[in-house]
LOKE-27077 format. One record per atom (N, C-alpha, C): residue in three letters; x, y, z; atom name. Coordinates in pm, whole numbers, plus 32768, in hexadecimal, padded with zeros to 4 digits. Example, Ala and Ser with C-alpha at 12.3 -4.5 7.8 and 13.67 -1.06 7.14 Angstrom:
! residues 2
ALA 8527 7DC7 830C N;
ALA 84CE 7E3E 830C CA;
ALA 8528 7EB6 830C C;
SER 8505 7F1F 82C4 N;
SER 8557 7F96 82CA CA;
SER 850A 8003 8313 C;
This chain:
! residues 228
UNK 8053 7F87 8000 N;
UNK 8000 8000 8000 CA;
UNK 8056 807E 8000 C;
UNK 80CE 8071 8044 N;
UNK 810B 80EF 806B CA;
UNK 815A 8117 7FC4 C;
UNK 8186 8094 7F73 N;
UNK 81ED 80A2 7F05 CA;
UNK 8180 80DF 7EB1 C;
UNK 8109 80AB 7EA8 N;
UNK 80B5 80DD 7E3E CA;
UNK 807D 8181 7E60 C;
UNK 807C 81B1 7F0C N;
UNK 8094 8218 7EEC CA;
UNK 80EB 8290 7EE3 C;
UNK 813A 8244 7EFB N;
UNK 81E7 82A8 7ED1 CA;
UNK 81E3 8277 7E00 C;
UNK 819F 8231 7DCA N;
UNK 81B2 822A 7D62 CA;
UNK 8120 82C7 7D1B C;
UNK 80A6 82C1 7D66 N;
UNK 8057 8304 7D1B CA;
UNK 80AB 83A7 7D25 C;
UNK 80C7 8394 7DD5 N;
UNK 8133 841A 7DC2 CA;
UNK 8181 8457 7D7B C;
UNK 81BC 83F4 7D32 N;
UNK 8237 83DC 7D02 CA;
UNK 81EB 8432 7C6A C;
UNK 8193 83D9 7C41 N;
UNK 815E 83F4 7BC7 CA;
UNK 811F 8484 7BB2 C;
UNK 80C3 84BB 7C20 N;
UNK 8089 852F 7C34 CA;
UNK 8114 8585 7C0B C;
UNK 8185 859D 7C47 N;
UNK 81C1 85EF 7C67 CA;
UNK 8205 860D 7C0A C;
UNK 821C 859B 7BA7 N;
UNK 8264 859D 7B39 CA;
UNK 81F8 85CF 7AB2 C;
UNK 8185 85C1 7AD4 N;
UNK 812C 85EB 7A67 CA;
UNK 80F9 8685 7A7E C;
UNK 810E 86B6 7AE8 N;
UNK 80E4 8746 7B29 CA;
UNK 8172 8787 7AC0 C;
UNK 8201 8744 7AF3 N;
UNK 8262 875C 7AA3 CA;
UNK 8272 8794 7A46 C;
UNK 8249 8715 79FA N;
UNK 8205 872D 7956 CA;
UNK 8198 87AD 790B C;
UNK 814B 87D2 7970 N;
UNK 812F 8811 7966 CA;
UNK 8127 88C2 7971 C;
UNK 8181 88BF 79F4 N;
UNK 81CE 8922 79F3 CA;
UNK 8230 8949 7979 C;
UNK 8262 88E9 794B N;
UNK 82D8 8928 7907 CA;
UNK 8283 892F 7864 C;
UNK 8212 88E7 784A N;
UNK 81F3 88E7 77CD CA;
UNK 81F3 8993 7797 C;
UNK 8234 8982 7722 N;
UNK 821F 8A05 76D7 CA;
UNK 81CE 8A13 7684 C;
UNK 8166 8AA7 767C N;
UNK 80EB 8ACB 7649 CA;
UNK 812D 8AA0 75A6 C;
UNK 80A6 8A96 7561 N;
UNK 80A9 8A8B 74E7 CA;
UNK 80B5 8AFF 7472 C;
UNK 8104 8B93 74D8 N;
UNK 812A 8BE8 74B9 CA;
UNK 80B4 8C48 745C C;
UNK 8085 8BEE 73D7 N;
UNK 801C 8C6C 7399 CA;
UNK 8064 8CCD 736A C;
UNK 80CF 8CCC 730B N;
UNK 811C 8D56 72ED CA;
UNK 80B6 8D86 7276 C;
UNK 8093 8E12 72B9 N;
UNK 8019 8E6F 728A CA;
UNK 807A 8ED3 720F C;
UNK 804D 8F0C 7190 N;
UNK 8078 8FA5 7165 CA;
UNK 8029 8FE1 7173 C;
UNK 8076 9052 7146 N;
UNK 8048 90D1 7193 CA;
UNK 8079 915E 7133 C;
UNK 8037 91BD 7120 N;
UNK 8038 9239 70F4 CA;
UNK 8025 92AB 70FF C;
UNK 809D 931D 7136 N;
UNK 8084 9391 7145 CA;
UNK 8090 93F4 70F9 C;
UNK 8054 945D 70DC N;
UNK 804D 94C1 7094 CA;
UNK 8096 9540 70CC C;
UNK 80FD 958D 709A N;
UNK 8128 95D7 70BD CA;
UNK 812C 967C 705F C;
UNK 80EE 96C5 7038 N;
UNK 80FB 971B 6FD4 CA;
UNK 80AC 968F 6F49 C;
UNK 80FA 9685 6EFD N;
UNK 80EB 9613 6EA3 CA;
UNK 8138 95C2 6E63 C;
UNK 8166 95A4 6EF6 N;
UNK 81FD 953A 6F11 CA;
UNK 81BF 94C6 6F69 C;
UNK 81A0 9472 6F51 N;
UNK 81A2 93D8 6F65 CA;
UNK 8202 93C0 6FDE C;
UNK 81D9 9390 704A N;
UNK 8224 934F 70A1 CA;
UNK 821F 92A7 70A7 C;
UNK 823E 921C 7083 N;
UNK 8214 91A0 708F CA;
UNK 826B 918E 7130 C;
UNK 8220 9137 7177 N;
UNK 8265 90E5 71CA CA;
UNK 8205 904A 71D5 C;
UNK 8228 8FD7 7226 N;
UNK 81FC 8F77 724A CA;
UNK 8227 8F5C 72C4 C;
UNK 81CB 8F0E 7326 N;
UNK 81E0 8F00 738D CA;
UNK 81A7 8E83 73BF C;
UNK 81C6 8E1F 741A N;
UNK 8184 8DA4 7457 CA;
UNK 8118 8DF5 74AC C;
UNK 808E 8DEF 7479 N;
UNK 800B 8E07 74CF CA;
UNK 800D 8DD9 7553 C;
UNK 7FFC 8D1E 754E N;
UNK 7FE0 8D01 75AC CA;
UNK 805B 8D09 7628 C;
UNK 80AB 8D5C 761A N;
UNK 811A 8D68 7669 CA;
UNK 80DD 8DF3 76CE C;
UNK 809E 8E15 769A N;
UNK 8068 8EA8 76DA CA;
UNK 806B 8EE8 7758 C;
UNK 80BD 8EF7 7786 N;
UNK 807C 8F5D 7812 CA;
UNK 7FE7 8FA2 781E C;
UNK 7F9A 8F66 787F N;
UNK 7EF6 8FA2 7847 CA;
UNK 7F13 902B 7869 C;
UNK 7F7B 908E 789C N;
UNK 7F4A 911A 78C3 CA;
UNK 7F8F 9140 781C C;
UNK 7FA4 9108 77B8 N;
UNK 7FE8 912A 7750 CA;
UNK 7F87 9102 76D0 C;
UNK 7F3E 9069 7701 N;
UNK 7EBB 9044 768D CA;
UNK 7E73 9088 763D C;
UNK 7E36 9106 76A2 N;
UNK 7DCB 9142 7647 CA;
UNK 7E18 91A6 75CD C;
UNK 7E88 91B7 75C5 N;
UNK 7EA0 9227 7563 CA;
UNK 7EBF 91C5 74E5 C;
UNK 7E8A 913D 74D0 N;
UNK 7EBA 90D3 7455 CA;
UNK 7E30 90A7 745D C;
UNK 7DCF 90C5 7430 N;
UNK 7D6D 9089 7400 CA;
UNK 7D40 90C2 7398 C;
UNK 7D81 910A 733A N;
UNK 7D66 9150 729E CA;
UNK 7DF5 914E 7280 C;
UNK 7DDC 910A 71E9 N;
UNK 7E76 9120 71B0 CA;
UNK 7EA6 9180 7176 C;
UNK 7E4F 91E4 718F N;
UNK 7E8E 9260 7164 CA;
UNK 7E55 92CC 7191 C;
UNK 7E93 9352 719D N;
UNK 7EA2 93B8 71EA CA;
UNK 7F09 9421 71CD C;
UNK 7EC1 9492 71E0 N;
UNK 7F00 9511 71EE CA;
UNK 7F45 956C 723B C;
UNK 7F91 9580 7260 N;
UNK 7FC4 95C8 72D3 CA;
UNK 7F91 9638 72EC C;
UNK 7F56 96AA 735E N;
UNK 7F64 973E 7353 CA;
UNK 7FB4 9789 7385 C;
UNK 8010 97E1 7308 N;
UNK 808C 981C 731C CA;
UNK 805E 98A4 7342 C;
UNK 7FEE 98B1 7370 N;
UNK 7FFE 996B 7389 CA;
UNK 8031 9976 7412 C;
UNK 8042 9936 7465 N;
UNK 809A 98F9 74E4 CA;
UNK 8118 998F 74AD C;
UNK 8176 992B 742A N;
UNK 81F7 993D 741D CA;
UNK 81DB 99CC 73DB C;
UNK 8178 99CC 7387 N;
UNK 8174 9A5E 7333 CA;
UNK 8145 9AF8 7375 C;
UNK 810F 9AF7 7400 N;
UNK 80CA 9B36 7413 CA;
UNK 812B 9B80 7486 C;
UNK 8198 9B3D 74B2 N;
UNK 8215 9B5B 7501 CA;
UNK 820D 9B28 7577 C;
UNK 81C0 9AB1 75A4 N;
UNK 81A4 9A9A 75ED CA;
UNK 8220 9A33 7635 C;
UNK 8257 9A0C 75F9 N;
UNK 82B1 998A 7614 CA;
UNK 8316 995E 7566 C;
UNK 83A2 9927 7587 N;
UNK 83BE 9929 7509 CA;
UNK 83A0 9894 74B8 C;
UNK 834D 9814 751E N;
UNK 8343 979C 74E7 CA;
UNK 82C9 9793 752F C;
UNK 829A 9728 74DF N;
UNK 8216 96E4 7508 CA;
UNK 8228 962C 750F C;
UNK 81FD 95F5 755B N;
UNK 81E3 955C 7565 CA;
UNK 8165 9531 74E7 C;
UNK 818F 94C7 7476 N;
UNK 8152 94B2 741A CA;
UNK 814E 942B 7464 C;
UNK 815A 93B7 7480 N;
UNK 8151 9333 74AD CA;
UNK 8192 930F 7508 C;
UNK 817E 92E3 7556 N;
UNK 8176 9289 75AF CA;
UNK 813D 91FF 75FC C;
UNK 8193 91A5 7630 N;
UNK 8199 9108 7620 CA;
UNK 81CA 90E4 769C C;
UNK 81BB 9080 76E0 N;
UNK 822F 9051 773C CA;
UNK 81D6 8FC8 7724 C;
UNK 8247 8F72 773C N;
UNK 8245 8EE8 76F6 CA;
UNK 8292 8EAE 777C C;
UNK 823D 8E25 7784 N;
UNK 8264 8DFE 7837 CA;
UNK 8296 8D71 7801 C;
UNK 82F0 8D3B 785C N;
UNK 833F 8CCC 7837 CA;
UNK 8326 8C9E 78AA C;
UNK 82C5 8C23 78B2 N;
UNK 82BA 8BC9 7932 CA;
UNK 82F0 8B5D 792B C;
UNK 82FC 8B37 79DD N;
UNK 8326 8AD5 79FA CA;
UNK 82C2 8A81 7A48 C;
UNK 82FC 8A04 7A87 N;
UNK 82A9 89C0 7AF2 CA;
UNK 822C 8A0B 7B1C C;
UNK 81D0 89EC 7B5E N;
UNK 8161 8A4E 7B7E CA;
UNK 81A7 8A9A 7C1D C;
UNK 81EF 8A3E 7C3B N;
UNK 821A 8A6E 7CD6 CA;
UNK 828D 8AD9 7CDB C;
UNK 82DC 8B0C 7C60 N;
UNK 8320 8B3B 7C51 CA;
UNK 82B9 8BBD 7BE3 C;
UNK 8282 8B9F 7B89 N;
UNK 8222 8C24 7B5E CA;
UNK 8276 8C34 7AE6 C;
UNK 8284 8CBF 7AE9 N;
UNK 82C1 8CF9 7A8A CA;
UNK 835A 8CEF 7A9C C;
UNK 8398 8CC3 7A1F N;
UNK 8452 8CA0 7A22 CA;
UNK 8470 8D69 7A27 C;
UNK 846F 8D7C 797F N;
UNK 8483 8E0E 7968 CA;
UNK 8428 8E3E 78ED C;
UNK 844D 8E8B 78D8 N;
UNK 83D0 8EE5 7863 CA;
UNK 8446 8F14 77EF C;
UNK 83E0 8F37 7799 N;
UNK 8434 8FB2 76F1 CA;
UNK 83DC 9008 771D C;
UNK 83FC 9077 7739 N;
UNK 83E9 90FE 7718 CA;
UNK 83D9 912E 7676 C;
UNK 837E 910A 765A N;
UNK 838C 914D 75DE CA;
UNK 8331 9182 75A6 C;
UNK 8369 9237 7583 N;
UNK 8348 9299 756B CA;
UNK 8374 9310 7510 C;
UNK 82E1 937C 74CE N;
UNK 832B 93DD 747B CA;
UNK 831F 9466 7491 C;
UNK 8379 94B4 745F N;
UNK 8343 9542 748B CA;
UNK 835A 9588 73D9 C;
UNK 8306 95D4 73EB N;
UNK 8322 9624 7363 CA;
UNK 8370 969F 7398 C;
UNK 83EE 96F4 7368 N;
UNK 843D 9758 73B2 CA;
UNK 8428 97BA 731E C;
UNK 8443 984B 7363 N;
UNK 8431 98B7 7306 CA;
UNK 84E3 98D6 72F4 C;
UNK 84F0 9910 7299 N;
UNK 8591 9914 726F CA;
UNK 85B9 9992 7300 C;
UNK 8628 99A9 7330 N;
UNK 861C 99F3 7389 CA;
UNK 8665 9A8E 7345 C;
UNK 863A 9B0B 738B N;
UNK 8620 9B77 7308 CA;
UNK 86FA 9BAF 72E3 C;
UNK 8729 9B69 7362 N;
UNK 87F0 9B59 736D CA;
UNK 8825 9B14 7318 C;
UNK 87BE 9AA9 72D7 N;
UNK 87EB 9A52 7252 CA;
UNK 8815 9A90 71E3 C;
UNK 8850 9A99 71C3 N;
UNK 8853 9AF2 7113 CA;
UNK 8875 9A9E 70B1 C;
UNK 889C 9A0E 70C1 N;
UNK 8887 99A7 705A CA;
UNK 8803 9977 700E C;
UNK 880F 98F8 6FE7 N;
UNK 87DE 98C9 6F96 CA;
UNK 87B9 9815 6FB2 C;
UNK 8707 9809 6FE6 N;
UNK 86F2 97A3 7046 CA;
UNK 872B 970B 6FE1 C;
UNK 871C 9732 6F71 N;
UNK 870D 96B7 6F0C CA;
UNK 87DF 96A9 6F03 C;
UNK 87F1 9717 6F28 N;
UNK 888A 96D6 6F38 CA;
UNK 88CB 968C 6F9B C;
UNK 88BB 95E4 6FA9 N;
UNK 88C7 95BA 702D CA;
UNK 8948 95D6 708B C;
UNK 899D 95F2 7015 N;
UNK 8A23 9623 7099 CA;
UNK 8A00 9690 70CB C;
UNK 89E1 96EE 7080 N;
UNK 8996 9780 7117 CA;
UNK 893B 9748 7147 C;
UNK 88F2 96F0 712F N;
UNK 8883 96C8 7198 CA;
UNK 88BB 9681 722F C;
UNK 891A 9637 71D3 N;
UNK 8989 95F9 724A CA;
UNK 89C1 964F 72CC C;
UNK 89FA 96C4 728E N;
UNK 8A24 9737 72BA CA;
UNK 89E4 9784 7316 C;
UNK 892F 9790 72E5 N;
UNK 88FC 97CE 7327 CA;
UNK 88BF 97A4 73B6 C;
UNK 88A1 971E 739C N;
UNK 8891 96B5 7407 CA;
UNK 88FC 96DA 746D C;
UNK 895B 96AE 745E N;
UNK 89DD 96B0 748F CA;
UNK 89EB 9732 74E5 C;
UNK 89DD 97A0 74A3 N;
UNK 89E1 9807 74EE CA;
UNK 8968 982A 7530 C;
UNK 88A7 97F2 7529 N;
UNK 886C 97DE 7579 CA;
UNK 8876 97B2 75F0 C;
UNK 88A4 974E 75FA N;
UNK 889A 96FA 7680 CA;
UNK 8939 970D 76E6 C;
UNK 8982 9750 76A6 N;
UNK 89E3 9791 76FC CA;
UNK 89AA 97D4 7758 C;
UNK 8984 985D 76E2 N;
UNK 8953 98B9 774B CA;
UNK 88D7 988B 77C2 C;
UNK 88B7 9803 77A6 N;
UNK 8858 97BC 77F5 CA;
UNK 88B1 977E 786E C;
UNK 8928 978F 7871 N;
UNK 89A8 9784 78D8 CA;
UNK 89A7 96D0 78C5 C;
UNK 8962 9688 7863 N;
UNK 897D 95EF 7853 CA;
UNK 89EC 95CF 77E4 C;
UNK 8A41 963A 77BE N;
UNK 8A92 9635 7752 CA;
UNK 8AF8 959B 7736 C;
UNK 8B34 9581 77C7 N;
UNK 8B5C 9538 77C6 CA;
UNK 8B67 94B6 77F1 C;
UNK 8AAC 94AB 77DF N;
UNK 8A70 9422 77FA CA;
UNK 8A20 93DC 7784 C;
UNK 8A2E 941B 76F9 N;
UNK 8A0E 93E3 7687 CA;
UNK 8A81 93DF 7604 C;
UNK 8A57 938F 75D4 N;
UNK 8AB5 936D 7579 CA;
UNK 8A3F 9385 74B5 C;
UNK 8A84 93F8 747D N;
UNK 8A34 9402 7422 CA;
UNK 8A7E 9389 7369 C;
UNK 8A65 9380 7338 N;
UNK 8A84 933E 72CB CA;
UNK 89EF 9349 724F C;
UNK 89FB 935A 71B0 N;
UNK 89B0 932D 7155 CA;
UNK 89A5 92C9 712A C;
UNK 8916 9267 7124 N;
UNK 8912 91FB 7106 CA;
UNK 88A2 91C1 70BB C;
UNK 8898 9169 7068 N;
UNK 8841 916A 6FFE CA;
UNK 87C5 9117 702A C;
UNK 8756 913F 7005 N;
UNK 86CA 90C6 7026 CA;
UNK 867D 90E5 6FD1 C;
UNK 8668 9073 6F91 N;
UNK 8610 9064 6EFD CA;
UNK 8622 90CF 6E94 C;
UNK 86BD 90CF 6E8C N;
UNK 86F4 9119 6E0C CA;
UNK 8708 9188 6DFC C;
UNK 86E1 91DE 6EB7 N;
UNK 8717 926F 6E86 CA;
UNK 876F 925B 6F33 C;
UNK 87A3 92D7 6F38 N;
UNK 87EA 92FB 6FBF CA;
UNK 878F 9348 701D C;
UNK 87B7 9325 7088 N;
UNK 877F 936E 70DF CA;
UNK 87FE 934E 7176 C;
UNK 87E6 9400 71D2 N;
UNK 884C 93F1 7229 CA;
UNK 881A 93B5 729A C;
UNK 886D 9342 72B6 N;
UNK 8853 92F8 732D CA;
UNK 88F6 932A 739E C;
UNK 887F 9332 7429 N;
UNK 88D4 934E 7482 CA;
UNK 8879 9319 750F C;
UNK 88EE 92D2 7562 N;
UNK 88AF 9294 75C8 CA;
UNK 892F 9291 7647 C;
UNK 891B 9282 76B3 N;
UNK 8982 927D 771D CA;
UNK 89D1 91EF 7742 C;
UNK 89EB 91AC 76D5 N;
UNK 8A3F 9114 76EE CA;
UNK 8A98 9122 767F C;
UNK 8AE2 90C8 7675 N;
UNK 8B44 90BB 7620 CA;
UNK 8B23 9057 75C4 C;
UNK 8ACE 9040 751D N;
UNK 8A84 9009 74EC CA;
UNK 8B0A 8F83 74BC C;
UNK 8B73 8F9F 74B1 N;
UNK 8BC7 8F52 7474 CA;
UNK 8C17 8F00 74ED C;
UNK 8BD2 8EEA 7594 N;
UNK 8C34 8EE3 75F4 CA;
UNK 8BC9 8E77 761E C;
UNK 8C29 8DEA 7635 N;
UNK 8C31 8D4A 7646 CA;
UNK 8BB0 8D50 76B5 C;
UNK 8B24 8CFF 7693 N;
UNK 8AD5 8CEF 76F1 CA;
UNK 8B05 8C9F 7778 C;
UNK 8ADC 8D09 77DE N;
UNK 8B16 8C87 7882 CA;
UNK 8AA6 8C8C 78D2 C;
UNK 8A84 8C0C 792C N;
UNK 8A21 8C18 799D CA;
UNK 89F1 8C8D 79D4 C;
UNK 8A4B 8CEC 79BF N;
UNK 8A47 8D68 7A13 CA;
UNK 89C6 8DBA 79F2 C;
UNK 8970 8DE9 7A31 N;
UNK 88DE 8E45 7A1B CA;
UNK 88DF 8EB9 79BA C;
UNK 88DB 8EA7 7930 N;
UNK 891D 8F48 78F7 CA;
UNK 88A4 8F8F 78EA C;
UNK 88DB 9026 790B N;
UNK 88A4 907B 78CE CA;
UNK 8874 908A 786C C;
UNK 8807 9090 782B N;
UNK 87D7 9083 7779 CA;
UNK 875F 90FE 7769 C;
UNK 87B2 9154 7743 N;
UNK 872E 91E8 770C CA;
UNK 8790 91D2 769D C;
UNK 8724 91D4 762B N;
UNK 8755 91C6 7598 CA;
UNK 86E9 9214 756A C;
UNK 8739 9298 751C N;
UNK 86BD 92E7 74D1 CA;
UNK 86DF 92F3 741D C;
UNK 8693 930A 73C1 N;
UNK 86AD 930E 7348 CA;
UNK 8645 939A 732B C;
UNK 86A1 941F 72C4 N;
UNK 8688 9461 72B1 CA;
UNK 867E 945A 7212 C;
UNK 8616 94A1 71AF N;
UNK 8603 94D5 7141 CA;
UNK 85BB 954D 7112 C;
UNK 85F0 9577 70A2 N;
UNK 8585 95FF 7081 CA;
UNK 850B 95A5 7054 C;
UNK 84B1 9632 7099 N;
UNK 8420 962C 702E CA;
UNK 8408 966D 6FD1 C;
UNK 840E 96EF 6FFC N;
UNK 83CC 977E 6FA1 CA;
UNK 8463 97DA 6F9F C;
UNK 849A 981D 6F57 N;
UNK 84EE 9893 6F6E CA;
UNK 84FE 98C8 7007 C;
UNK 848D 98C8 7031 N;
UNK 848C 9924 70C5 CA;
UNK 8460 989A 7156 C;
UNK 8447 9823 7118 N;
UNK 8419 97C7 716A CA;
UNK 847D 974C 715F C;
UNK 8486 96F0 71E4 N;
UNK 84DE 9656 71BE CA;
UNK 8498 9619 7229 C;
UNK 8497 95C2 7222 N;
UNK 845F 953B 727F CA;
UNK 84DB 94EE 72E0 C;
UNK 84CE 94FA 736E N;
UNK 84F4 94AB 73BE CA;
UNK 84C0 9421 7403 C;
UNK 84F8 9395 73D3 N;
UNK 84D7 9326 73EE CA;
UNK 853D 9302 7494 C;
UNK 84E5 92CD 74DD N;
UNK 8533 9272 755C CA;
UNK 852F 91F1 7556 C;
UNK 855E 919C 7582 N;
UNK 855F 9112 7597 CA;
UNK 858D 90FC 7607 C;
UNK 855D 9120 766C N;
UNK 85BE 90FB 76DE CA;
UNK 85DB 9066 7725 C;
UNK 8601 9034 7754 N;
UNK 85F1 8FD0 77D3 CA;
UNK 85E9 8FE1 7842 C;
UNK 8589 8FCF 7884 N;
UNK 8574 8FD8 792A CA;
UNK 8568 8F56 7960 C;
UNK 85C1 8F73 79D3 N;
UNK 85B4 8EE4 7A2C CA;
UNK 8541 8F16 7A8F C;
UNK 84C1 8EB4 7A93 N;
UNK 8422 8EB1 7AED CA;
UNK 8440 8E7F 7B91 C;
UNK 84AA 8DFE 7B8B N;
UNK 84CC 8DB2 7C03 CA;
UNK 8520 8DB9 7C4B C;
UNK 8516 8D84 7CC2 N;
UNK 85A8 8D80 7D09 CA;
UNK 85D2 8D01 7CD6 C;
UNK 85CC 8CB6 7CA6 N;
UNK 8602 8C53 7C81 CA;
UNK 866B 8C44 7C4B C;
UNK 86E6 8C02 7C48 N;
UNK 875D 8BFC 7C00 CA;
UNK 8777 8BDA 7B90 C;
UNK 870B 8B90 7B7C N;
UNK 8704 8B21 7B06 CA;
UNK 86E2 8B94 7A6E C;
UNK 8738 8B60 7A01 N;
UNK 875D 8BCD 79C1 CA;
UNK 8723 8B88 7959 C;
UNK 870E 8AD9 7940 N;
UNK 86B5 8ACE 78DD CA;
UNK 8666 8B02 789D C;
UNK 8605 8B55 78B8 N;
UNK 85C5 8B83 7877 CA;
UNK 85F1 8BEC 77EF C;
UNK 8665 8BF7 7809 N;
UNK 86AB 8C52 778B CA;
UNK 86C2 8C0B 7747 C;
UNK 86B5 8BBA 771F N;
UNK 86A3 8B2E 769F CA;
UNK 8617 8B56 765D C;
UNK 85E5 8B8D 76B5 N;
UNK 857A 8B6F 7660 CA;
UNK 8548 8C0F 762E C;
UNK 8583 8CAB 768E N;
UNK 858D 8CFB 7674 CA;
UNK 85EE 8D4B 760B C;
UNK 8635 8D0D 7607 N;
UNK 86C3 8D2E 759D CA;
UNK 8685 8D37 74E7 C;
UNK 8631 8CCA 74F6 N;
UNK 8606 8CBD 7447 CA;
UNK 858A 8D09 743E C;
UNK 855B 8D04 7497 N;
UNK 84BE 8D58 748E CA;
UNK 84E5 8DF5 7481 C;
UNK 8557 8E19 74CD N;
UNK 8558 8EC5 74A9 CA;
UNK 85AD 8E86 7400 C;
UNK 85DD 8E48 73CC N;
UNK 85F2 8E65 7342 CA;
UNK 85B0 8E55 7300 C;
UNK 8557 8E18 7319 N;
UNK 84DD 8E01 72D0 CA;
UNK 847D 8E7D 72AB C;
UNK 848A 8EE7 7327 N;
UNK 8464 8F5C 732B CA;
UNK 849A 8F9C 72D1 C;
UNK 852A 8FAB 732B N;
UNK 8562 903F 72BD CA;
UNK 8565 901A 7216 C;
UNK 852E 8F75 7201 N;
UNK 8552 8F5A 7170 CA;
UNK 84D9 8FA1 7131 C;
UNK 847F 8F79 717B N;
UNK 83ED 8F98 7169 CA;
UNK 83BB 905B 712E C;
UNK 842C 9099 7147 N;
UNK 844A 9117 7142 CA;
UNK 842F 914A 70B7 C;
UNK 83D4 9192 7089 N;
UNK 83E9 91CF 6FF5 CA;
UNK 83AF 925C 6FFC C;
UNK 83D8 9291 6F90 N;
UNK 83AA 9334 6F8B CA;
UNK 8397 9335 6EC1 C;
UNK 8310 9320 6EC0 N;
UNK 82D8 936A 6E1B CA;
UNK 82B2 93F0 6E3F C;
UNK 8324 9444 6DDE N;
UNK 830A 94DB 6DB0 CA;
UNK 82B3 94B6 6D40 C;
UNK 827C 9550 6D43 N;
UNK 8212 957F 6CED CA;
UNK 8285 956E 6C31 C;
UNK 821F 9568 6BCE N;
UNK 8262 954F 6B56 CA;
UNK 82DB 95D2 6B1D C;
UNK 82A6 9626 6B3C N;
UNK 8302 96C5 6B4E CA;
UNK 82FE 9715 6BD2 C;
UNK 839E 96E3 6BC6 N;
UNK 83F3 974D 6C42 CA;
UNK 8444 979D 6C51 C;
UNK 8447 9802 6C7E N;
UNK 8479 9879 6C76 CA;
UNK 8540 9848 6C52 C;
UNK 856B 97D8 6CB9 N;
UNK 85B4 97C5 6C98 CA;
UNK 85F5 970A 6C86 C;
UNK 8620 96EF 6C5D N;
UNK 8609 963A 6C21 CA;
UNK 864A 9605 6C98 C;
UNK 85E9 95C2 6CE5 N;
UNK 861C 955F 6D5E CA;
UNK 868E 94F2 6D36 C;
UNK 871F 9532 6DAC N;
UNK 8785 94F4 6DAC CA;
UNK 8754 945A 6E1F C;
């Protein structure tokens, strides 16, 4: 009596297991924003959803309102937002999350370049977030996704040997939109647990590329100037 119930135990505990760790069947949704009459695409795993993040994905398409940025009110606006939860066991909850999010930014009026030129865009970034006193906690570089460039800059060292160790991961990707407008993408990683257990970045690591792959920008057929 006692083996058979250290065996149903046995079985319960291992099937609760199972179930904890099962991963959603993801549902990667598209999606379309309108910006001026610039096309934003992204895709995202639905059923991954943070519900305080759900309701802004139930139409695949949408408009932003920029009189926020035009009216002098602020120089960016939040166009999307997501947080995407990576569970574990039920007793453990949530492992960590993607942050992932956009802002539409107005060119700032100290710029005197040219947004579609990504090395001043590089530049200008660069000298943004200085004066944001984080100068020397990101690392900027140009890098290509689905055939054009765009400046990616994040606070890790993208080319430096993965170790056990908990990293830091804010990864943002910048592009123009309009002459006077560009789009800021996040991908972050957040750790949810106290837990040590770092597995779960196996399963977070491909899902933000999956994101930033997911990344596109259709300009209008005539533009002022020909997207680099």
């Amino acid at each position: 009596m006692r083996a058979c119930t250290k065996l149903l135990f046995a079985s319960l505990l291992f099937g609760m297991t199972l179930l904890g760790r099962a991963a959603p069947q993801d549902n990667w949704r598209n999606y379309k924003l309108g910006v001026m009459q610039t096309v934003i695409e992204v895709a995202l795993p639905y059923d991954r959803l943070n519900e305080l993040t759900r309701t802004d994905w139930q139409t695949p398409y949408r408009a932003p309102r920029l009189e926020w940025i035009y009216s002098g009110k602020g120089p960016e606006i939040r166009v999307f937002n997501a947080l995407l939860d990576i569970k574990g066991p039920f007793w453990t909850g949530v492992y960590g999350r993607i942050d992932f999010f956009g802002f539409v930014g107005k060119k700032p009026d100290w710029f005197k370049g040219d947004l579609f030129d990504i090395a001043a865009l590089k530049e200008m970034l660069e000298h943004r977030v200085r004066v944001l006193g984080k100068g020397a906690e990101f690392r900027f570089e140009i890098v290509t996704i689905n055939g054009v460039p765009w400046v990616h800059w994040c606070d890790y060292d993208p080319a430096a040997p993965k170790t056990g160790v908990w990293p830091s991961k804010l990864d943002r990707y910048t592009r123009p939109l309009t002459e006077d407008l560009y789009l800021d993408v996040a991908i972050d990683l957040l750790k949810a647990s106290t837990s040590e257990n770092l597995d779960w970045l196996k399963t977070a690591e491909p899902l933000r590329e999956k994101l930033k792959n997911s990344l596109v920008i259709k300009y209008p057929a005539v533009t002022p100037k020909s997207p680099q």
